[in-house]
N, C-alpha and C positions, 0 to 999 in steps of 0.2 A: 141262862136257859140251857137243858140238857139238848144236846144235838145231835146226841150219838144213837141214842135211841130211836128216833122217827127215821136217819139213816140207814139204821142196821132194818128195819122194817121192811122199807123200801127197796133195800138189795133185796131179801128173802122174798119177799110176793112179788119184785120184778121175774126171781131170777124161775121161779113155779107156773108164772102168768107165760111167762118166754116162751118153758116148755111144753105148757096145755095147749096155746092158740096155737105153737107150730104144729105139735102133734094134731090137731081137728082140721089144721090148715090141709095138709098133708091126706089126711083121713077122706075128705071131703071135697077137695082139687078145688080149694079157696082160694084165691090170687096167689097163684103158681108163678115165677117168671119165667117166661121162653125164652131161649138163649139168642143174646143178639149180640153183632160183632164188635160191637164195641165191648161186652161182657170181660171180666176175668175168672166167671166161674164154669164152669162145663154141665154141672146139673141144674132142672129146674129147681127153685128152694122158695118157699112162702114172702108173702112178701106183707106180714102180721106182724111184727114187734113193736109198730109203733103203739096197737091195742094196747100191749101187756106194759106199755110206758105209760100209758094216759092212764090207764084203770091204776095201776098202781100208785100214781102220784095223785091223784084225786078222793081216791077212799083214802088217804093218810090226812091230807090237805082235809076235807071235812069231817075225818074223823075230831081232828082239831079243833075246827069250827066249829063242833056239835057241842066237844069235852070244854075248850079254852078258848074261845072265838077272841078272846083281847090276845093271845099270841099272834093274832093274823090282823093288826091293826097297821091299815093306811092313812084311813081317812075317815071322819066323822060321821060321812053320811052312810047307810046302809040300806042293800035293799031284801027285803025278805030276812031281814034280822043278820045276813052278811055284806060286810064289810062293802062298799060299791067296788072301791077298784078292784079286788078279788072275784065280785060279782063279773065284772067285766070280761076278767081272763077265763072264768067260764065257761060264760058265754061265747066266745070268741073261741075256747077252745075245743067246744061243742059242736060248734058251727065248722071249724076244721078237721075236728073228727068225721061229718057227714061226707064233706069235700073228698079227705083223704080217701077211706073207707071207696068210693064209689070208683075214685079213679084205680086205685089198687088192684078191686077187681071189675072192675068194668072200663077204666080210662075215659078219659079226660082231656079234652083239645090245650093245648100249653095257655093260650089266651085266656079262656074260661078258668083255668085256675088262677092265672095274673089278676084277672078280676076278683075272685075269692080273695085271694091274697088282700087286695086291697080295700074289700068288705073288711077283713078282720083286724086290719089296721086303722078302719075306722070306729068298729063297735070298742078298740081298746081307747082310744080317742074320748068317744061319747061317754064312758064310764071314769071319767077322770083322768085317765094316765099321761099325763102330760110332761114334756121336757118346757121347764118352764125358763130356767135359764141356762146359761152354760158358761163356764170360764172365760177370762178372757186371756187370753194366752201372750196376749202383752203386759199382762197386769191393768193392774187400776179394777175399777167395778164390771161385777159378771154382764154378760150380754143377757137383756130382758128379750123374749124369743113373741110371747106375745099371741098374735093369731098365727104367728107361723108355727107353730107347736104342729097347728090341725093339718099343715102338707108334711113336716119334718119327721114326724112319730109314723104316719103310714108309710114314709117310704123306708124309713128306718126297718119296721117291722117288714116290709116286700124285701129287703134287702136281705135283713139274716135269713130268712127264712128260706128264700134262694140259696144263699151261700151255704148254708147247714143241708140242702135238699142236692146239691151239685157236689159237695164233697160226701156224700155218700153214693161212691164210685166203686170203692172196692171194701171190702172184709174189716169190719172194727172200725174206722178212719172218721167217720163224722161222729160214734158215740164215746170216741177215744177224747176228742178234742171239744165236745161239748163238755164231758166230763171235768176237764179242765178249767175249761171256762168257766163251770158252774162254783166248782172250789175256789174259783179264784175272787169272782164275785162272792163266796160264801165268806170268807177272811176276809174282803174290802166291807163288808158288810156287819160284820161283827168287832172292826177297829174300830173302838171306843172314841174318835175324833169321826165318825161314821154315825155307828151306834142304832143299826136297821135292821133290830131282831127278826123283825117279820118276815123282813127281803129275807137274810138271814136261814130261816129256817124252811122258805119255797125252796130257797137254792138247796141248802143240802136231800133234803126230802126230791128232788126231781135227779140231784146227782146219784142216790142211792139208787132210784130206778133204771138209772141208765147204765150203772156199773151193774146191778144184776141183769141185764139185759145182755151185758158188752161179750160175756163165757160162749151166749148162742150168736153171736153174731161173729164172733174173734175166726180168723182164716183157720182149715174153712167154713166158713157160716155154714148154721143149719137155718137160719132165718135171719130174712134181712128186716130194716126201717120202714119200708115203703114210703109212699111220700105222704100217709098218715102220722109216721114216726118225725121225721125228717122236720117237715111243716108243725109239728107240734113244738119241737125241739127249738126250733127256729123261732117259733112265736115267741116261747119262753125265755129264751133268751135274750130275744129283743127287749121284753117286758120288763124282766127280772135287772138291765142295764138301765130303766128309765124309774122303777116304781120306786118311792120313797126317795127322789132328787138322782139325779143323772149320773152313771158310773158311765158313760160312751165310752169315752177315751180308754178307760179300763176294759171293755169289752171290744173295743177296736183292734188296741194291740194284739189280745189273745186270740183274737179270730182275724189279725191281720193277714196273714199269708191266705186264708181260706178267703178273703176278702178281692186281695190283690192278685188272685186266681181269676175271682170271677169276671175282673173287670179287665184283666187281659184276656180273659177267652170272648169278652162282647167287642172287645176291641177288635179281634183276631175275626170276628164272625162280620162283623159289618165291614170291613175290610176286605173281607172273600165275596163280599154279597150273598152271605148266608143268616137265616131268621136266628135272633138269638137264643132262638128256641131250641134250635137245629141241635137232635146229641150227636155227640163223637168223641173224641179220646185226646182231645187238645188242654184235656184240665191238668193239672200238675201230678196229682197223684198215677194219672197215665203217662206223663212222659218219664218217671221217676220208673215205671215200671219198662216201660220202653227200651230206658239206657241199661237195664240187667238188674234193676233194684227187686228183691220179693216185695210181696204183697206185707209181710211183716214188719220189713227194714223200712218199707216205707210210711207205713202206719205209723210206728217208732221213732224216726226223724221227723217225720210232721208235727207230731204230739209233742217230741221235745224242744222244738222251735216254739211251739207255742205257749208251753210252759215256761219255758225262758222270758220272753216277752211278759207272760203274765206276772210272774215275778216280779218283772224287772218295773211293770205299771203299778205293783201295792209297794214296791219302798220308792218310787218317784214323787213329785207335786207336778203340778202343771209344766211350768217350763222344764224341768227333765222328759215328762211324757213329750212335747215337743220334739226332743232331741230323740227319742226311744221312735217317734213316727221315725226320721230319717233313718236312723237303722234299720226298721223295716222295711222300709223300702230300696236301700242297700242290697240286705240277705234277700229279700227276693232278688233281684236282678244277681246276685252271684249263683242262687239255685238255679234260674233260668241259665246264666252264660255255663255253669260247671255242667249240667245234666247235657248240654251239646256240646263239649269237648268229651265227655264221656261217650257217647251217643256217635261220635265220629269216629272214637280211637278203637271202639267194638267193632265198626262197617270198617277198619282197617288191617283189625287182627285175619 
């Protein structure tokens, strides 16, 4: 299957979508953001690109559908003539779009979107998309997962979607490393011991929107994700790791650090007796900036840890990937301990 093609599409109408909704964004004082102190930018800037990702990635995806709907095959059953599970992310991602959209410009209580959140991890549920088994990392035969697929798959899906909506903190940094993630999943998916053209050809067709997106968002943004973008990204990603048999482990590592962020900053909040809702500048991308890092260097060392990792998950099997977790959880703990020996020796100079 050509893939270059539906990619190269996707960057051009991300990269044209990017600069219409910000310019109307802009035009019309559409979800503006106000400068708040946890911020790293100084001016207000739109907060629309996650539009110009959805629309982009969906008129490719049905163009598909319309032209070759067997390139976009999961599963037998269909509804309205497309594929269910496809149907599913749809829907789910329609339903996200209304979410995001409202809170962008009008906000949104944190709860009420955990709740959304957890709607769209179950319409992906009710549409088939299930983790039906998973490795067993001891060997011998896979673990059969069963009814627990139906708590496993929503909390998975509230999990990236957080993770992908909290690292987008500063300029470039969640659509850098989604980007990643998507390539990487796009090569785990087209390895002929794989062999999931379809997964295959989402990932790259959402990677291409995101890299034409990444020029307006790159420091300094003229438009951010919003948590329309973010949430969308997030969804996808979860999806795109479960649909056609289970990549986790492969999606784990690459979104590790953005991962092992989050659940040291829930740890760090409930600890304070603060709602993990609460924002503030405790995520890693702020302490990176903190110790004297740009907004650049640190987009850049993110994205190449994570590439690394991702790498390091398509030429692994299971018990490597095993060994590739403790690594990561290693490199984090040396980025936490080295960014506060930095962090000291600057309050020193």
């Amino acid at each position: 299957m050509n893939y270059l093609i539906p990619f190269i599409l996707a960057v051009f109408l991300s990269m044209g979508l990017s600069y219409l909704v910000s310019k109307l964004a802009i035009k019309n004082n559409w979800a503006i953001t106000k400068i708040r102190t946890r911020d790293v930018h100084s001016k207000p800037i739109p907060r629309v690109g996650g539009i110009a990702i959805f629309i982009s990635f969906w008129l490719i995806v049905i163009g598909y559908w319309l032209i070759a709907p067997q390139k976009l095959h999961f599963v037998d059953q269909t509804i309205f003539g497309m594929d269910k599970n496809l149907f599913g992310l749809l829907v789910a991602s329609i339903f996200w779009l209304t979410i995001g959209v409202i809170d962008d410009f009008r906000g949104i209580k944190p709860w009420l979107k955990l709740f959304c959140q957890v709607i769209c991890g179950i319409l992906i549920v009710a549409f088939g998309i299930k983790i039906w088994w998973v490795t067993n990392p001891l060997g011998g035969l896979n673990i059969i997962l069963d009814n627990w697929t139906y708590i496993l798959v929503p909390m998975w899906i509230i999990l990236i979607m957080n993770v992908v909506n909290w690292f987008d903190g500063i300029d470039g940094l969640a659509p850098s490393i989604s980007f990643i993630t998507l390539i990487i999943l796009f090569f785990l998916s087209i390895d002929p011991k794989v062999g999931q053209s379809s997964t295959a050809l989402l990932c790259i067709i959402l990677a291409g929107a995101v890299l034409g997106f990444l020029p307006a968002n790159w420091n300094p943004a003229r438009v951010f994700l919003g948590d329309t973008g973010s949430g969308f990204l997030g969804l996808c990603l979860a999806v795109f790791a479960i649909i056609s048999g289970a990549k986790l482990a492969t999606a784990f590592l690459v979104l590790g650090i953005p991962i092992l962020d989050a659940l040291v900053v829930i740890i760090t909040r409930i600890r304070n007796k603060k709602s993990i809702f609460s924002a503030d500048t405790s995520h890693l991308h702020h302490r990176f900036l903190k110790s004297g890092f740009s907004i650049k260097q640190t987009v850049l060392i993110l994205s190449f840890i994570s590439l690394l990792f991702g790498l390091l998950a398509l030429k692994s099997q299971t018990q490597e990937k095993m060994l590739a977790f403790l690594w990561l959880f290693a490199t984090m703990g040396i980025i936490l301990l080295a960014l506060i020996i930095i962090k000291k020796f600057k309050k020193n100079e």
